[in-house]
Structures are given as C-alpha cells and as structure tokens.
C-alpha positions in Angstrom: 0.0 0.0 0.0 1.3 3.4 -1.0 0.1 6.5 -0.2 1.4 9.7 -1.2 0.3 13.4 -0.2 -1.7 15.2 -2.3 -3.5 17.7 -0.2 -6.8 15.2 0.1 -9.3 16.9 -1.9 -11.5 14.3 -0.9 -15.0 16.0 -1.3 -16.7 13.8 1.4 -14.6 13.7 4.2 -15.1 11.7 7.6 -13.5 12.2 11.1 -13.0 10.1 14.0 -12.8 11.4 17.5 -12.1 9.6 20.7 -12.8 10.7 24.2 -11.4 9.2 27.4 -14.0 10.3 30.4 -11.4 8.2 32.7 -8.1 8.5 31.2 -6.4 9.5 34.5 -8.2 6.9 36.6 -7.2 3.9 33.6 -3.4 5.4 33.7 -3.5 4.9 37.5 -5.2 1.3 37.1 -2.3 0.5 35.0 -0.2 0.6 38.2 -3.0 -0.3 41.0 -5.6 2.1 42.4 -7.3 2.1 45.9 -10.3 0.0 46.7 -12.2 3.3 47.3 -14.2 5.9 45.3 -10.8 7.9 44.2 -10.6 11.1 42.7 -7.6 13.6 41.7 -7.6 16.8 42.9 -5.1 20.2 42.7 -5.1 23.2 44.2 -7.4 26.0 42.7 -8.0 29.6 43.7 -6.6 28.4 47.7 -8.8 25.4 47.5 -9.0 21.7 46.3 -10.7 20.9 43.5 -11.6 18.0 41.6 -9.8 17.4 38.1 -11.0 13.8 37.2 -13.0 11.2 38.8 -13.0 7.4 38.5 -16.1 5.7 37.6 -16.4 4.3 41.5 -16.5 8.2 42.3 -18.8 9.7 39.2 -21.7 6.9 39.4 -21.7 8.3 43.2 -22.5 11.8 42.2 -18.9 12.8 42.3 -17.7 15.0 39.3 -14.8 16.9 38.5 -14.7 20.4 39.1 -16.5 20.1 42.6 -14.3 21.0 46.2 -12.6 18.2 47.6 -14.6 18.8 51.0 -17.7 19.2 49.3 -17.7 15.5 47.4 -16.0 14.0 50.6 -19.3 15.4 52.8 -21.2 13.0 49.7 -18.8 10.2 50.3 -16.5 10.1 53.2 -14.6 7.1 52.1 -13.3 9.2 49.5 -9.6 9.2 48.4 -8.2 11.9 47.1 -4.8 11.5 44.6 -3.0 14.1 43.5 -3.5 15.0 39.6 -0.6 14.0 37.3 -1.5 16.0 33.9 2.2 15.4 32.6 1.5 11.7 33.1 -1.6 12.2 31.9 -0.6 13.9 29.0 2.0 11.2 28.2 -0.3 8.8 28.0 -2.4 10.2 25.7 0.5 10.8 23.2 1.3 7.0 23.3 -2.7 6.0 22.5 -2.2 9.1 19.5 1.2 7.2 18.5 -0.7 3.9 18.4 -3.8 5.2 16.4 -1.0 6.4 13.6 -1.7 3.1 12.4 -4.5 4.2 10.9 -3.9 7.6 9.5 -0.8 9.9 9.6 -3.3 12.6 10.7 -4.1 12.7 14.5 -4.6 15.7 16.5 -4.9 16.1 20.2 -8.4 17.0 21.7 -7.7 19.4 24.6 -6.3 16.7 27.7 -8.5 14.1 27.1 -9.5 13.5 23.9 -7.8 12.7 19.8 -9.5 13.4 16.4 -8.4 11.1 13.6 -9.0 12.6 9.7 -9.6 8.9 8.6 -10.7 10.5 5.0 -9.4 7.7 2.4 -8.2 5.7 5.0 -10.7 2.2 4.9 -8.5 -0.2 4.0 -9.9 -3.6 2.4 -13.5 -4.9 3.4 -13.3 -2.0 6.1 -15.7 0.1 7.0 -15.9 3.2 8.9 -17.7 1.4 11.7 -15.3 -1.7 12.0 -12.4 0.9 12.2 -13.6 2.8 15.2 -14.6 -0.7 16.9 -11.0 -1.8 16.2 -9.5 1.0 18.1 -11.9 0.5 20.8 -10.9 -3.0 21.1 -7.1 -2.4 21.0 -7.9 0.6 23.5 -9.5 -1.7 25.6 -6.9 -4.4 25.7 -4.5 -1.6 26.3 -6.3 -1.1 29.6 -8.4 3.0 28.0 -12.0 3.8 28.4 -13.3 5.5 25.2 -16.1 6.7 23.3 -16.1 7.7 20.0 -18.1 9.3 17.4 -18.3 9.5 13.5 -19.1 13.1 11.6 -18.0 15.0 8.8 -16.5 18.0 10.5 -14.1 17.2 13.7 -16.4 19.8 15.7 -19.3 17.4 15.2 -17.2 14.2 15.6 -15.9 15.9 18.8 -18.9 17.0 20.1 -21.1 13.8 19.4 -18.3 11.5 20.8 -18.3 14.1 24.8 -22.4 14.9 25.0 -24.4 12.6 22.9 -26.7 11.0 25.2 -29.4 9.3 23.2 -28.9 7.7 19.6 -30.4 9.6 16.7 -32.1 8.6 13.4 -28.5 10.5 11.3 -26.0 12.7 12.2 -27.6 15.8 11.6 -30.3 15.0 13.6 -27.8 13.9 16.5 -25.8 17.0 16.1 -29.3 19.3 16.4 -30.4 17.7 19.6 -26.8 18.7 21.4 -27.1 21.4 23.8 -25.2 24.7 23.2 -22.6 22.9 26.3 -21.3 21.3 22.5 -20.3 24.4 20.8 -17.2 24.5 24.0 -17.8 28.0 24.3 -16.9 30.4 27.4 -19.1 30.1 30.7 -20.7 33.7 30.4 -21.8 33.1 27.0 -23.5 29.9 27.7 -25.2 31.1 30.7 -26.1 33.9 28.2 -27.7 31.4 25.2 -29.5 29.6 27.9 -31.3 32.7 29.4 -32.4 33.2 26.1 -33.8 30.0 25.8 -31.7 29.1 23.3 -30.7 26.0 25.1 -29.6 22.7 22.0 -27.9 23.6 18.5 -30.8 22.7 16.9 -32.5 26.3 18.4 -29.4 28.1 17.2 -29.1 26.5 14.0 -32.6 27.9 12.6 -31.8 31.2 13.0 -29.9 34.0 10.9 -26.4 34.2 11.7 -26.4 38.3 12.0 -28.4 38.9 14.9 -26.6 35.6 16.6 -23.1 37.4 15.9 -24.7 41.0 17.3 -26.0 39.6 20.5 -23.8 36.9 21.5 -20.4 37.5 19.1 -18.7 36.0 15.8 -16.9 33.5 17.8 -20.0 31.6 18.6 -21.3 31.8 15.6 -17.9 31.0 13.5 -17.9 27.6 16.1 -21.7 26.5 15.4 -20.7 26.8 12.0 -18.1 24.6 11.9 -20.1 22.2 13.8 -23.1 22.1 11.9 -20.6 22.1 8.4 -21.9 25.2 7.3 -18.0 26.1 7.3 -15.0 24.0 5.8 -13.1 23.2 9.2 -9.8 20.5 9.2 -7.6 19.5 12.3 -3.9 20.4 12.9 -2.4 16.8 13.1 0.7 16.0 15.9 3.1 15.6 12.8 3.1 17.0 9.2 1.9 14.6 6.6 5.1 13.0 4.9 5.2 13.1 1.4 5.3 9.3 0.6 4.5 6.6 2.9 4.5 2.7 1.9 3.0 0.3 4.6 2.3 -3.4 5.0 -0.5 -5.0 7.0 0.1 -8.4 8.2 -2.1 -11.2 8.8 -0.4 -13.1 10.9 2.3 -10.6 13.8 5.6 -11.2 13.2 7.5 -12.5 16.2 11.2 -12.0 15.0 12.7 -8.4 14.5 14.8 -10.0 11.6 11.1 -10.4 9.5 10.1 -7.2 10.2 13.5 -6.1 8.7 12.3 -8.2 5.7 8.9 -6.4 5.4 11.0 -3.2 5.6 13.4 -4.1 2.5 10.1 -5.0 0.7 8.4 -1.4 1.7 11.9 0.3 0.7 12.0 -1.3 -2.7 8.1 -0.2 -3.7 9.1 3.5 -2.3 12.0 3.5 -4.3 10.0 2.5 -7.4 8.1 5.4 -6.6 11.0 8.0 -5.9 12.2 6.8 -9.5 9.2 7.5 -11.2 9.4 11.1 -9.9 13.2 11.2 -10.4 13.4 12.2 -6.5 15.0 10.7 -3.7 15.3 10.8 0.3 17.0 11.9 2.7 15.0 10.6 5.9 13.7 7.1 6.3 10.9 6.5 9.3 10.3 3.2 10.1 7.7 2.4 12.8 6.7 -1.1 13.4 3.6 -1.7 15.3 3.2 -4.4 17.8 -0.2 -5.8 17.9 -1.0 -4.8 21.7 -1.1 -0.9 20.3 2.5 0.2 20.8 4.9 1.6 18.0 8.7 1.5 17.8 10.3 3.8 15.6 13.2 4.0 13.5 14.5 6.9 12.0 17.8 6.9 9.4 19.5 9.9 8.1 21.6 10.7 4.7 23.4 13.0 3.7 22.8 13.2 0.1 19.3 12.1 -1.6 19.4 8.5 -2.3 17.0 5.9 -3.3 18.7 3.0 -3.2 16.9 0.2 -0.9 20.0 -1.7 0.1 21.8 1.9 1.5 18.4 2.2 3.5 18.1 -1.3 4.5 21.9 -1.2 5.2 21.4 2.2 7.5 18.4 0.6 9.7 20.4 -2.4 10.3 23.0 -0.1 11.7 20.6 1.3 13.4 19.3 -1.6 15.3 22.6 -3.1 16.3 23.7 0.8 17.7 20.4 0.6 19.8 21.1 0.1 24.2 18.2 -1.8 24.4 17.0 -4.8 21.9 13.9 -4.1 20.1 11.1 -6.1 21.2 8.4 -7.5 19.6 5.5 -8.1 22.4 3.1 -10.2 21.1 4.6 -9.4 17.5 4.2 -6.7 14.4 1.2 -6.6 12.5 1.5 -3.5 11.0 5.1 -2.1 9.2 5.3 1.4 7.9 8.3 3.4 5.8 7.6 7.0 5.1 9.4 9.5 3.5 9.3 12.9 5.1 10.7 14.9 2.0 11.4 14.2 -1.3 14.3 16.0 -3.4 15.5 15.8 -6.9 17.7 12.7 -7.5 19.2 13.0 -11.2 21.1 9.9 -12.8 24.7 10.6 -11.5 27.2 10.5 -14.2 30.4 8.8 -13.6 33.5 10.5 -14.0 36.5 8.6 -15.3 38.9 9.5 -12.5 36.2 8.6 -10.0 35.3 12.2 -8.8 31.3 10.9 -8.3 32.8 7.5 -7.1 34.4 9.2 -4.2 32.1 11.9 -3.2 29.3 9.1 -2.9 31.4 6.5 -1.1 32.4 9.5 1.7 28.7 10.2 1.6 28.2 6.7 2.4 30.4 6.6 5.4 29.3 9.7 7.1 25.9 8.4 7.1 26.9 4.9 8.7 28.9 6.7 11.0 26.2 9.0 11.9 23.7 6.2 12.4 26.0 4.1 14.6 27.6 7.0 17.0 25.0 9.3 16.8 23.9 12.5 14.6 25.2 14.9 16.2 29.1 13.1 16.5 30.1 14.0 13.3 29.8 17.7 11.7 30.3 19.4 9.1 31.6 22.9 8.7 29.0 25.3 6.3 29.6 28.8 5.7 27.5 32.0 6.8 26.7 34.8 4.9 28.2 37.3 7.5 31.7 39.0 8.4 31.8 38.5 11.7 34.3 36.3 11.8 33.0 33.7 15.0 29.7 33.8 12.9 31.0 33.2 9.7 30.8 29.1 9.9 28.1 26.8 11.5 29.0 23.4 12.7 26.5 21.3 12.0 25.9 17.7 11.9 27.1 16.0 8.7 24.4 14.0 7.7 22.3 17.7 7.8 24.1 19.8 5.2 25.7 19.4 2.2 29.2 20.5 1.2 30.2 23.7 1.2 32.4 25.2 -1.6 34.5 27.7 -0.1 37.0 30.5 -1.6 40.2 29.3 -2.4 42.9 31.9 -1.0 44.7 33.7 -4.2 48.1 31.6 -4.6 51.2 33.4 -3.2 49.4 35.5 -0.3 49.2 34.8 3.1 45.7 33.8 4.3 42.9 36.5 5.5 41.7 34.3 8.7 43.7 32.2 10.7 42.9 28.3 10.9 42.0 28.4 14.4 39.8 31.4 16.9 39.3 31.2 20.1 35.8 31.2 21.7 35.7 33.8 23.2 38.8 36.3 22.1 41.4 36.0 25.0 42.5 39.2 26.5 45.7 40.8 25.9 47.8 43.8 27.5 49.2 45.9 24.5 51.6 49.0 24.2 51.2 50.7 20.9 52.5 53.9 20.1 49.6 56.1 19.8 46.0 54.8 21.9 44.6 54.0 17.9 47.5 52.9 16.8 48.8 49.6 16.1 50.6 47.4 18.8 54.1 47.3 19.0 54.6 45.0 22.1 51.8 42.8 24.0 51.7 40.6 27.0 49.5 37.3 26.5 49.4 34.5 28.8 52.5 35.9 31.3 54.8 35.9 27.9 55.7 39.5 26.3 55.8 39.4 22.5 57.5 42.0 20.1 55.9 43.2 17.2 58.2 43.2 14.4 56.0 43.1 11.2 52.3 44.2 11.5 49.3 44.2 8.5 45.9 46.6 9.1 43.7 47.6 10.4 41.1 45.5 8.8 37.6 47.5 10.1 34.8 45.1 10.7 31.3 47.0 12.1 28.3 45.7 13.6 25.8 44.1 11.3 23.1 46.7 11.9 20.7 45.6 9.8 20.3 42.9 12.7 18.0 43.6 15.8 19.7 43.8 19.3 22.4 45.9 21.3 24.9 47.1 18.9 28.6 45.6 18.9 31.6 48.2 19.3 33.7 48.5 15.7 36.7 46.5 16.0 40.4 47.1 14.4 41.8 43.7 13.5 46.0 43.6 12.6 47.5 40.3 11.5 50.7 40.6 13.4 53.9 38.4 13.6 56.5 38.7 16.8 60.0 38.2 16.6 60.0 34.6 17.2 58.3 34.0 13.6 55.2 33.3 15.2 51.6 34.8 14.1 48.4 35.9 15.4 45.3 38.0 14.8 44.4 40.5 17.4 41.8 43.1 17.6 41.0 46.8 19.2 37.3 46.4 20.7 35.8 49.5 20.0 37.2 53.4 18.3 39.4 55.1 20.9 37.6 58.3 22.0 34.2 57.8 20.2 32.8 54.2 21.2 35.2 53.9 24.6 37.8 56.0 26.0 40.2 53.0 26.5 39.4 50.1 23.9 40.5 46.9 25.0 42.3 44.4 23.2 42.0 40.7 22.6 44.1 37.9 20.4 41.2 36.1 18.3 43.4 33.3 16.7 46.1 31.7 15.7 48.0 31.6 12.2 49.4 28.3 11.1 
C-alpha cells in the first residue's frame, strides 16, 4: 500500500474522535488504584478541587470540578490522589502514536481526547464502523475507556463523541439535539444562550447568523458553523503529513525483528519505485513497526545526500538496530510495518566521471551516514559557511548528515591567508603598548609571555551588522601581526578610541598556522 500526499481533496470527508472520560483513573489502574471511590484533585484559587474522577467516584455523584470537602461530605470514604497532567498527557501521546496506524493525521483534543481525519483511510472490506470498533478493542486491551463518534467535520465528531446521550435517526439529527454545552464556548456566553432560551444547537441553528453574531459574538457563531458544516473546518495533526508513505499489514504478527526487517526491505523497494518515477529521492527514512498490543517502535535513518537506493536504506536501519542500548522487542509481534518519507528531493542519474570524482564523493557520503547512524547524529559535523563578516559567525558546525558541502573561496596563490585556521571562543584578553592609543601594537603581554611586534598588517575594520535587531557591537580594528620569534596571530581593538570607549580593549582572536 502506498500513499502519497496530495492535499486530500476528498469531497466527502469523515473524522474520527475519541474521548477518554477516565483517562487519568485507567493510567492509574495500569499501576493499581485504591479499593475506594478515588478522585484527583489540585489546588485551585486556595482550594482543592476536583480534576478527574473514576467511575467508582462519578456513578456516586462525584464529578470533576467540585471542592474536595464538598464531594468528601457526599462520600467520606473518598480518596483523594494528586492529579498528574504530565502523566496524563504522556499517556495520551502513546494511544495518539498507536492510532497512527491508521492515518498519519491525529490531532490532540484538549487533555482528554484525539480526532483522527480517517478520510481515504478504509483499508480492504473496512468500513468506517469496523475501524472505530477496532480501536476501541485495541484501547481496551491496552487497559483505555473510550467513546467515540463518526461526523464530517471534527467539531461534530468531537462533540457527538463528549455529549451525545441518546442515539439519533442520522447525524444531523444527532448533532441538532446537542445542547449549546457542544459548541465549548466560554461560561458567560453559555449562561447567556440559555437565558435566552436558546438552550440545543438545533435552536441556534434555525436562525440567521447576524443577529446571533450582534447579540452573543462572531466567535459563537464562527464555532456552530463549523459544527453544523456550514464552514469548511480541518484539524492540525501531531506531525506533518510526509510526502510518501509505503505500509504493510500483516495477517499473521511477526514474532522475529529479523522479519520485520524483511517487510521493511520490501516497503523500501516499492518507495524506491516510486521516488524513481518522480526522479526524487530521500534523505530521511521512518520506520515504525507496530506491535499488535497498540504500541509503535520507531526507526529513523538519516543521509546526507538524496538516495533511493533500498539496500543503503536497509543497510542504515540495520545499523541502526545493532547501535540501539536496548533490543527491540516485539510483544506479542508486528502486525503493521510502515516506511515513510518525510521529504522528497531531486535525484538525477549521476554520471560517472573517469577519474572517479562521483565514485568518491558518494562512497564519503556513504560513510558519514553509517557513521552517523551508529555514534549518533550529532558526533560527526560538518563545517558550512555563513553569509556574515563577523568572523565567530561566519561558519556553523553542524551535523554531517544535515548539510551538504560547502564550496569555499580558495585563497589567491602566493598571499598569506585573510583568517587564521583556528579562533578562540571567546577572544582572549591581551595587554598591549602601541604607540599612539589608535595605533597599532608594538609590544603585547598574552598568557605571562611579552611578545615583540616586528611586522604588522591593518587595520582590517569590521562594524556591527546593523541591519540585525539587538544591542549594537563596538567596531573592531583587526591587525594580523607576527613577533619576533616568527610566530603569528590575529588580534583586535574592541571599539574606536575616543568615540565608542575611552580605552578600547584588546583581545588575540586566533592563531596563524
């Protein structure tokens, strides 16, 4: 299966959107919970309040948002747990990384809920209905409470899935009987709508939109249009939707990393059949293989030139794999494997050059990126140029497998070089005696050793970049200077004698070979 990105144009599109009433309560289950009624609670305005509830606590009468002593004057027995919302929150990223296997485009629902654009996504002899009562099932064996709903905008889907209480003869009908709780808006304006007596969508949605937005503002009426799909609305997924993505779903889960590796080389080959076609290659490879109990483990390779080639890739996440602390492991086995592409750039047919110029440059391509993928990106950089003149600015090291090569300006033969091989970060202070205050040194003391001047070439002026927001940098001199033992260095005046300071400092930047 290969899907590509193409903006989906889909006229009739289809969300899905899961809520978990008890997602705090389930995470806790996960690791034991009291025998009580429990609830979670943090401290609001000087008082304890109620976050989230277990289903013990709510069929009690206990709901979130009441004080602590008011629900344990209800039910005494009551425990009280402190609320965990980074816990929380990391939970419901790893149901969102599990429900990836069924589109690329998941969004998180405020701290409790996910919306799923499943547009395009049925698969085989799937329907919409047999998709959302697969995630409940893998949900539930994953130890998660959820409802979920079906609609054509995510409002709708959203709403339907957190306040539907009765089942409804369509979706429109469903959507109409909602009260205005649905359209999630501020507390003063729904207290307002309800005064009115304008109390389900269904009252709102007869009416003209004008006097709506006069009396009770555009933002209410902008959300019950996008609820009621009077307005194009689309969710803003977790990741950005790669631009080619090959996937394999398996019958039977596979128990042995070494066949998932298989189904990998498989997926590389039909992506780079694809990247052919479109005379593009990669430079980032994704692999996520899901285990059949709802949890993903990813693999991500690096290059640093385009490629295609499935045996580099393959080659790559084998590195990969053996560079990894832990062993990957399987559970109960794969049944899903995914490669996607992030990007896509142009990947010409590379002609050969007899003295094996192109050989070269791709076989040290080659061994950067194996490198990279067995130490770690960020152990091997590469030096790129900056478009600036201050010198410490003027290169960027980055890692290797991130940039390309970088042609830089050959020095014209016979002259000494510009900019010394190696600066110091930051300059290093020196004491200098020069003949006039803006004049250039004749003798300086660096490190306890006095050097003599005997040959000197500057100034060389370099300003402040003030184009560029921020405090502005005091001018500085620079004189490439040699002492009397032969040896070289670049020093510097911080700032114009008698205009920027009355006594400018000065500082040895670097070194001369």
């Amino acid at each position: 299966m290969t899907r590509q990105s193409s903006g989906r144009q889909d006229i009739r599109r289809r969300f899905l959107a899961l809520w978990f009433p008890f997602l705090a309560a389930d995470r806790l289950a996960r690791h034991g919970a009291p025998d009580n009624p429990y609830v979670f609670v943090e401290k609001q305005r000087g008082a304890m309040r109620l976050v989230a509830v277990d289903r013990a606590a709510q069929a009690l009468g206990i709901d979130a948002g009441m004080a602590l002593a008011d629900a344990r004057a209800r039910v005494p027995e009551l425990a009280a747990i402190e609320a965990d919302p980074a816990a929380d929150d990391a939970l419901l990223e790893r149901i969102a990384e599990g429900c990836d296997r069924y589109t690329p485009l998941v969004a998180i629902d405020g701290m409790d809920g996910l919306t799923l654009d499943i547009t395009g996504c049925m698969h085989a002899g799937w329907t919409e209905d047999d998709l959302a009562a697969d995630v409940e099932r893998r949900l539930a064996a994953f130890g998660v409470q959820a409802r979920h709903a079906l609609a054509r905008t995510p409002e709708a889907a959203q709403a339907l899935a957190r306040f539907q209480t009765m089942p409804a003869p369509d979706e429109a009908a469903a959507v109409r009987r909602l009260g205005v709780v649905a359209l999630r808006l501020d507390p003063d304006t729904e207290l307002a709508l309800r005064r009115a007596g304008l109390k389900t969508i269904g009252d709102l949605a007869g009416r003209s939109s004008a006097p709506l937005a006069a009396r009770f503002g555009d933002a209410m009426v902008a959300s019950l249009a996008r609820l009621t799909g009077k307005s194009d609305s689309r969710i803003v997924p977790r990741r950005t939707e790669p631009a080619l993505t090959v996937e394999r779903r398996l019958a039977e889960p596979l128990t042995q990393t070494a066949a998932a590796l298989d189904i990998l080389e498989s997926l590389a080959c039909e992506a780079a059949e694809t990247m052919a076609e479109r005379h593009q290659g990669g430079r980032k490879f994704a692999a996520r293989l899901f285990r059949s109990d709802g949890l993903a483990v990813d693999l991500v390779v690096e290059t640093s030139l385009e490629v295609r080639d499935p045996k580099v890739v393959i080659r790559l996440f084998e590195e990969r794999i053996e560079g990894l602390a832990d062993p990957i492991d399987p559970g109960f086995g794969f049944d899903m494997v995914r490669l996607s592409v992030p990007t896509l750039g142009p990947l010409a047919p590379t002609q050969l050059q007899l003295e094996g110029g192109a050989v070269a440059e791709g076989e040290l391509a080659t061994l950067i990126d194996r490198l990279s993928t067995r130490l770690g990106r960020g152990r091997f950089r590469r030096l790129r140029a900056q478009d600036t003149h201050i010198p410490e600015q003027a290169v960027l090291a980055l890692p290797a497998v991130e940039t390309v090569a970088t042609t830089w300006e050959a020095p014209t033969p016979g002259e000494p070089p510009s900019r010394p091989l190696h600066l110091f970060d930051p300059p290093q202070p020196i004491q200098v005696t020069a003949e006039v205050p803006d004049g250039p040194p004749r003798q300086f003391r660096w490190r306890r050793t006095l050097h003599d001047v005997t040959r000197f070439e500057g100034p060389e002026r370099i300003a402040a970049e003030w184009w560029h927001d921020g405090p502005t940098r005091p001018t500085r001199d620079y004189y490439r200077i040699e002492d009397a033992r032969g040896r070289r260095f670049w020093v510097f005046r911080h700032g114009l004698y008698g205009t920027e300071r009355a006594a400018p400092g000065w500082y040895v930047h670097g070194l001369f070979a």
